[in-house]
C-alpha positions in Angstrom: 20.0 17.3 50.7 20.7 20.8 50.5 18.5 23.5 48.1 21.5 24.4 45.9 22.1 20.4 45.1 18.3 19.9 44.8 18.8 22.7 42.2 21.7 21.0 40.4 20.1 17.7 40.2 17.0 19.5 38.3 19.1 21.5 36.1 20.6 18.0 35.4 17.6 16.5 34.6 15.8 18.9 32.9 19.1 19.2 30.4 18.9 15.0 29.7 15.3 15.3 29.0 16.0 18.4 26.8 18.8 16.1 25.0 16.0 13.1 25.1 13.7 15.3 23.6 15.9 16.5 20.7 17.1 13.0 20.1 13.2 11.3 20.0 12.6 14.6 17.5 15.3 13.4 15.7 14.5 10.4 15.0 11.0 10.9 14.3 11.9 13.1 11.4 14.6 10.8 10.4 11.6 8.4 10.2 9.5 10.9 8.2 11.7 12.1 5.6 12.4 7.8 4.8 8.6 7.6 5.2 8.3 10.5 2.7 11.0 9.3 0.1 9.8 6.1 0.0 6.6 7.1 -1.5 8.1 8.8 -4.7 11.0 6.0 -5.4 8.8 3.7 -6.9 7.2 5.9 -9.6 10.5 7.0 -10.0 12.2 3.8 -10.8 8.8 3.2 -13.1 9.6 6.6 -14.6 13.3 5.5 -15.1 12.6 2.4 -16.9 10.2 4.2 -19.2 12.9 7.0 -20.3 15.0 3.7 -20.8 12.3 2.8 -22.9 11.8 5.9 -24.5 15.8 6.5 -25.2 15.9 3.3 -26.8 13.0 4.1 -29.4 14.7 7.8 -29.8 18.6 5.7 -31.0 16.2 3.6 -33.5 14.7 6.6 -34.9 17.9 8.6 -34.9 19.8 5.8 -37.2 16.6 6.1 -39.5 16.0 9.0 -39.8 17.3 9.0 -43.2 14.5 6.9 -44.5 12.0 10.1 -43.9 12.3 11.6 -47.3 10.2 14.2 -46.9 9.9 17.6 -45.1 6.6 16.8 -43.4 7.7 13.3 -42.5 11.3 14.7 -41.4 9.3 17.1 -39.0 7.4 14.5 -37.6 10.4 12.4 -36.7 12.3 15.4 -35.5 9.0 16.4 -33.1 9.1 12.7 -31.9 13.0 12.6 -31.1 12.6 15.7 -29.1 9.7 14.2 -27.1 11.3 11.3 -26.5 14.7 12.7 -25.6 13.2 15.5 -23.0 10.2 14.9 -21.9 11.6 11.4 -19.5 14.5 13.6 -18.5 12.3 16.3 -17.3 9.8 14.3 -15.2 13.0 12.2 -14.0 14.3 15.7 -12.6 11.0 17.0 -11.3 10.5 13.7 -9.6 13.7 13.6 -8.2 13.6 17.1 -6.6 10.5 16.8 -4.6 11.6 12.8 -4.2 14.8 14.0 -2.3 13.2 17.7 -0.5 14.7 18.0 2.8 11.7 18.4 5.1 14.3 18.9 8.0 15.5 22.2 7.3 12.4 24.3 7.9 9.6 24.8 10.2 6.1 23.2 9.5 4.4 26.1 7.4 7.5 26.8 5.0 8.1 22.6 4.2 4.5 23.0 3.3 4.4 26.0 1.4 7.8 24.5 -0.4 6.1 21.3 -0.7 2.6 22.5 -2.3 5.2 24.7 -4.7 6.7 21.1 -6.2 3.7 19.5 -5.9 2.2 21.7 -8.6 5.1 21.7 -11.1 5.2 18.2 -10.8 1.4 17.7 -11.4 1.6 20.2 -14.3 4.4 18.9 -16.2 2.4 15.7 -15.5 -0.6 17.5 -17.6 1.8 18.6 -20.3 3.6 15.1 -21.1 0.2 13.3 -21.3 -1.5 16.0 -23.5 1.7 16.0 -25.6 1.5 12.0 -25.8 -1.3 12.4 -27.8 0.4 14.4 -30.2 3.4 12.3 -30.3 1.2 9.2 -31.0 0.5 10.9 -34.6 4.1 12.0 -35.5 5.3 8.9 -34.1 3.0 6.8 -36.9 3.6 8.8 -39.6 7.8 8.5 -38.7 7.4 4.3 -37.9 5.3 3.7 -40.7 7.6 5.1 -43.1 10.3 3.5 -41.9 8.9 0.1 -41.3 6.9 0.3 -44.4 8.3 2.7 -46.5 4.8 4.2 -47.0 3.8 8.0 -46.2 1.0 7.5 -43.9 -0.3 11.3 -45.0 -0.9 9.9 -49.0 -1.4 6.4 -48.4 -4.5 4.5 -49.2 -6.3 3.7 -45.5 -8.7 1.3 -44.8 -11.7 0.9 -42.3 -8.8 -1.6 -40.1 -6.3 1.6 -39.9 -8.9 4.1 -38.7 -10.1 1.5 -35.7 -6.6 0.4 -34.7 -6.0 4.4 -34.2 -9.0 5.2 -32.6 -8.2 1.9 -30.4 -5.1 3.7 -29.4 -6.0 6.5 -29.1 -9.1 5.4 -26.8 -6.5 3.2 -24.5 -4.0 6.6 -24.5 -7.1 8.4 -23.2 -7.6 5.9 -20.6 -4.0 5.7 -19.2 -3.0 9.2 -19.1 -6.4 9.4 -16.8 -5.6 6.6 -14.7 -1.5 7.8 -14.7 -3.0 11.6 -13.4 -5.0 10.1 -11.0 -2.2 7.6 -9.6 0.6 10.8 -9.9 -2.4 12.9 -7.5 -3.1 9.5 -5.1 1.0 10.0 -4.3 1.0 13.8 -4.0 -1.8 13.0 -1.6 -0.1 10.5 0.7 2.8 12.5 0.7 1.2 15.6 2.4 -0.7 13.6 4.6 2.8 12.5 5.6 4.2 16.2 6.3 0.9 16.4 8.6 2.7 14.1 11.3 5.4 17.2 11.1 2.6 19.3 12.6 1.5 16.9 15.1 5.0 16.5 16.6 5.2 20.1 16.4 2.6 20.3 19.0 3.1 17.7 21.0 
């Protein structure tokens, strides 16, 4: 066999291992961004049954509102519509951007950088719906006791029962917005550490 078809059968090979090479890349970040995805869509559907939840008690509210008869209880019931009407869609978006981030169309460092950048918005906003749960927990009372019971929960006479059953709430609210943070930073985690396999294939 001559040189020049020694050299042609190289170039040959050397351009089907490039194209092997690209393909196995490929596929490996195919594999990674369904790896990735995967890890977000089930808090997401959680997240989309509670705004189901949420929208539910908000159309409830809504055809009673007339019932709060005052401008304090009116506020309250306003406050709690406007929770319950934003806060789900805004979590729902927030989830659904870094859910669906393309981790194809940049090098390691910026899908990183872009990553970390969603990561903290969504962790944030995380912080911000829980600390505004608590809030809501009061207006919500004040609105559902009127209308269920027709009594202003600011003037009414409370007993020893009322004050435990809201500090009972209040105690379990504590308890699940720490255990929802800590779940929320247990997926940021595993997500990054999925990225990481970006870098590794980078250098292999």
């Amino acid at each position: 066999m001559e040189l020049e078809e020694i050299m042609a059968v190289w170039r040959q090979m050397s351009h089907q291992l490039e194209k092997q090479e690209k393909l196995t890349k490929e596929i490996i970040l195919q594999m990674t961004q369904q790896k990735y995805s995967r890890i977000f869509s089930k808090v997401f559907t959680i997240e989309s049954m509670a705004a189901i939840i949420s929208y539910t008690m908000a159309f409830v509210l809504i055809f009673n509102l007339y019932k709060l008869n005052t401008w304090y209880l009116m506020t309250c019931g306003i406050l709690t519509l406007v929770a319950l009407f934003t806060l789900p869609v805004l979590v729902l978006r927030s989830l659904g951007r870094i859910r669906d981030f393309d981790i194809g169309n940049r090098n390691y460092k910026e899908t990183l950088i872009e990553y970390t950048k969603l990561k903290k918005k969504l962790l944030l906003l995380v912080q911000f719906v829980l600390y505004t749960s608590f809030i809501l927990m009061f207006t919500s009372l004040a609105a559902i006791s009127k209308i269920t019971s027709g009594k202003d929960f600011f003037i009414m006479e409370k007993n020893m029962g009322l004050y435990v059953s809201i500090a009972v709430v209040f105690v379990s609210l504590s308890l699940f917005a720490r255990w929802g943070y800590k779940n929320y930073l247990k997926i940021t985690i595993s997500a990054e550490k999925v990225l990481l396999e970006l870098e590794e294939g980078e250098d292999v």
